[in-house]
ChimeraX commands (.cxc) that place a marker at each C-alpha (Angstrom):
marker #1 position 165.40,163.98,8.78 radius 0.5
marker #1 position 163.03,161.01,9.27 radius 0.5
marker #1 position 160.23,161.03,11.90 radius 0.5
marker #1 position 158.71,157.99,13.21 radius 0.5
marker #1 position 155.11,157.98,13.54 radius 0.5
marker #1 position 155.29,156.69,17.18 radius 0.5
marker #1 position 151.26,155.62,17.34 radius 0.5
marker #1 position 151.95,153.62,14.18 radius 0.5
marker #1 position 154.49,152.24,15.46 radius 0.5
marker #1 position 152.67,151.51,19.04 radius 0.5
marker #1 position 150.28,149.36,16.86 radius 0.5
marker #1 position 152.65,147.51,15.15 radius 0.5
marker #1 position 154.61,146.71,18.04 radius 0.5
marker #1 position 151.16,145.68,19.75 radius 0.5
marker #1 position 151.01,143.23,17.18 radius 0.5
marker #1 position 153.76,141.77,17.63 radius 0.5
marker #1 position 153.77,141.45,20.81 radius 0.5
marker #1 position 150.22,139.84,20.36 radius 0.5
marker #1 position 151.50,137.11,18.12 radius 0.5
marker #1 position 154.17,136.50,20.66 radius 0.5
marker #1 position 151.55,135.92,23.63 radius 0.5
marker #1 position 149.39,133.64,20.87 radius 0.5
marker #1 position 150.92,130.35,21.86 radius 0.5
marker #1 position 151.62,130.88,25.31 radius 0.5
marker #1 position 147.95,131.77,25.67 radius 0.5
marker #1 position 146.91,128.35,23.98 radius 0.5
marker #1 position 149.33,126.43,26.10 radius 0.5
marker #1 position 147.88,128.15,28.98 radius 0.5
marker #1 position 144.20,127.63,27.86 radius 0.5
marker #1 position 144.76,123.50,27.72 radius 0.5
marker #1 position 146.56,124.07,31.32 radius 0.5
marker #1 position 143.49,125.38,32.32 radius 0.5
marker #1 position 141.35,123.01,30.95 radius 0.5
marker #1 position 143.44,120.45,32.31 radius 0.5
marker #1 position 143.00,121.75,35.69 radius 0.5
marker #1 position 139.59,122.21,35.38 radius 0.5
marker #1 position 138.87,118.05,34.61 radius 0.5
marker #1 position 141.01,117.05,37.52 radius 0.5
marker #1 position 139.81,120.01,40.12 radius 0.5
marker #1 position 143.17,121.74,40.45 radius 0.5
marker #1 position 143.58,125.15,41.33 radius 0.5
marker #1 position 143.80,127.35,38.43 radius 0.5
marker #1 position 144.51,130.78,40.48 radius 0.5
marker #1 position 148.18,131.01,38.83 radius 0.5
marker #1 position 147.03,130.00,34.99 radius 0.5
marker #1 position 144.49,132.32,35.36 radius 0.5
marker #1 position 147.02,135.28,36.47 radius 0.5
marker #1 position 149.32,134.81,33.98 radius 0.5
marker #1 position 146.93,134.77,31.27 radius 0.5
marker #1 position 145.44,138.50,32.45 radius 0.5
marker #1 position 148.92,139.20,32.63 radius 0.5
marker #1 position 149.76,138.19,28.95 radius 0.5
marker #1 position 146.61,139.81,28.13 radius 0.5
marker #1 position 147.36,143.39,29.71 radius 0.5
marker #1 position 150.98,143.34,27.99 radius 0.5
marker #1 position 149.31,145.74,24.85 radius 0.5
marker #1 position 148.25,148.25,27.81 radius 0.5
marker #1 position 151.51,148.51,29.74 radius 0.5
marker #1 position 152.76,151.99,30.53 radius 0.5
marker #1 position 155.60,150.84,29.05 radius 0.5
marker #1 position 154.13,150.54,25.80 radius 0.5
marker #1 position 151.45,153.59,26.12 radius 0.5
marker #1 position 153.94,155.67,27.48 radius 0.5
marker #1 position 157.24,155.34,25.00 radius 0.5
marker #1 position 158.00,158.69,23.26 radius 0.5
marker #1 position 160.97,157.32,21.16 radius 0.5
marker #1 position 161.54,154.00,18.67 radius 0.5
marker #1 position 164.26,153.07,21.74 radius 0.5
marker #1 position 161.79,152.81,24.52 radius 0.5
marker #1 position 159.34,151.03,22.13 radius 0.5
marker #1 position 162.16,148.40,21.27 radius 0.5
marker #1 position 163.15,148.40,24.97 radius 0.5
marker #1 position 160.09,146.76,25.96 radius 0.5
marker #1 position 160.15,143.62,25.19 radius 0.5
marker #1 position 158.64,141.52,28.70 radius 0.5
marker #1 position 160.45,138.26,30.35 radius 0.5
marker #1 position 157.20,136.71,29.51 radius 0.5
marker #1 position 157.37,136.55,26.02 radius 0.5
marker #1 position 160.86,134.94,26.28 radius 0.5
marker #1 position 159.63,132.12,27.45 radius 0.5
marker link #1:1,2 radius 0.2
marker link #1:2,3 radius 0.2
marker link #1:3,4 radius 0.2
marker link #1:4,5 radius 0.2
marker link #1:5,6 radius 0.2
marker link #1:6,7 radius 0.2
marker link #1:7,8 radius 0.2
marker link #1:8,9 radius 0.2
marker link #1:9,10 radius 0.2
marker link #1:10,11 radius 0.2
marker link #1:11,12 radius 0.2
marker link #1:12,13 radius 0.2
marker link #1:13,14 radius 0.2
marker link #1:14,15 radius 0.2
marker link #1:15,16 radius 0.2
marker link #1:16,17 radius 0.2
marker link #1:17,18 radius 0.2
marker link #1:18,19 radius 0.2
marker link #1:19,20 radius 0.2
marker link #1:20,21 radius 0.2
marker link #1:21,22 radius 0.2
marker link #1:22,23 radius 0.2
marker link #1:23,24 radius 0.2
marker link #1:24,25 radius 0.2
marker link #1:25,26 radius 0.2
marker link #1:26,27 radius 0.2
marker link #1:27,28 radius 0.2
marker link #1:28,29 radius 0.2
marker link #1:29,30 radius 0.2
marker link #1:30,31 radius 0.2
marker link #1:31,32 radius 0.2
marker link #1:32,33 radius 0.2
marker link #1:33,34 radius 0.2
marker link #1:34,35 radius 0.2
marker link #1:35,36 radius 0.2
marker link #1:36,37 radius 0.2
marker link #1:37,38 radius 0.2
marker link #1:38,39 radius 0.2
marker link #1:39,40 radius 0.2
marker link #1:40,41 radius 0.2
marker link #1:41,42 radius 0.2
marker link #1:42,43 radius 0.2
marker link #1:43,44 radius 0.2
marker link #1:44,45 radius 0.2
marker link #1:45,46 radius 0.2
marker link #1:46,47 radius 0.2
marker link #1:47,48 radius 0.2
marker link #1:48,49 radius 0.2
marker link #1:49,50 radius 0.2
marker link #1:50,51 radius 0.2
marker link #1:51,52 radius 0.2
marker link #1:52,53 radius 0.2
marker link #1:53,54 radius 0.2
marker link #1:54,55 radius 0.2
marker link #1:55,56 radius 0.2
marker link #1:56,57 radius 0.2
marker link #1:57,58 radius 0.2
marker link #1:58,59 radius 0.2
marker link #1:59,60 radius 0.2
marker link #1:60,61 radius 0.2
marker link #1:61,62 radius 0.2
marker link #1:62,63 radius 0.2
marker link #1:63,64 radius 0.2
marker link #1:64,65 radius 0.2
marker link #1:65,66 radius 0.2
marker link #1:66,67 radius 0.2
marker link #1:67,68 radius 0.2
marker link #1:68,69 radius 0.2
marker link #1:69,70 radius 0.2
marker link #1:70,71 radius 0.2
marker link #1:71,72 radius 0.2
marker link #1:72,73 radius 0.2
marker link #1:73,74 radius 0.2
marker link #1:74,75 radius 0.2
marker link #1:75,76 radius 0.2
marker link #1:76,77 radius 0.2
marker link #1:77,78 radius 0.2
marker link #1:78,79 radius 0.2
marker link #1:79,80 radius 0.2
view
């Protein structure tokens, strides 16, 4: 019988979720940088960056007990 080392596999699913948020963190960054030069708001850039940033924290994540629910979370974020 195999066993899956679920806090191994917590980490290695935080990394990939991490490489996922990489660009859409960048993008974001020169959004807000953007915003910044011409005095726009940057209230919503700002949330979905802490947003993208909490994703490795999510119950969700912390909480999965099987390979299944680790898999399973996957956020609409990420997609795009």
């Amino acid at each position: 019988m195999i066993t899956v080392n679920m806090d191994k596999a917590k980490e290695i699913h935080k990394i990939k979720l991490r490489d996922a948020r990489k660009p859409l963190l960048e993008t974001l960054d020169v959004q807000f940088t953007r915003a910044l030069e011409t005095g726009k708001d940057t209230t919503e850039i700002v949330k979905k960056k802490q947003e993208l940033r909490d994703l490795t924290s999510h119950p969700s994540l912390v909480n999965a007990k099987t390979p299944e629910e680790l898999k399973a979370f996957w956020p609409e974020i990420l997609n795009g």
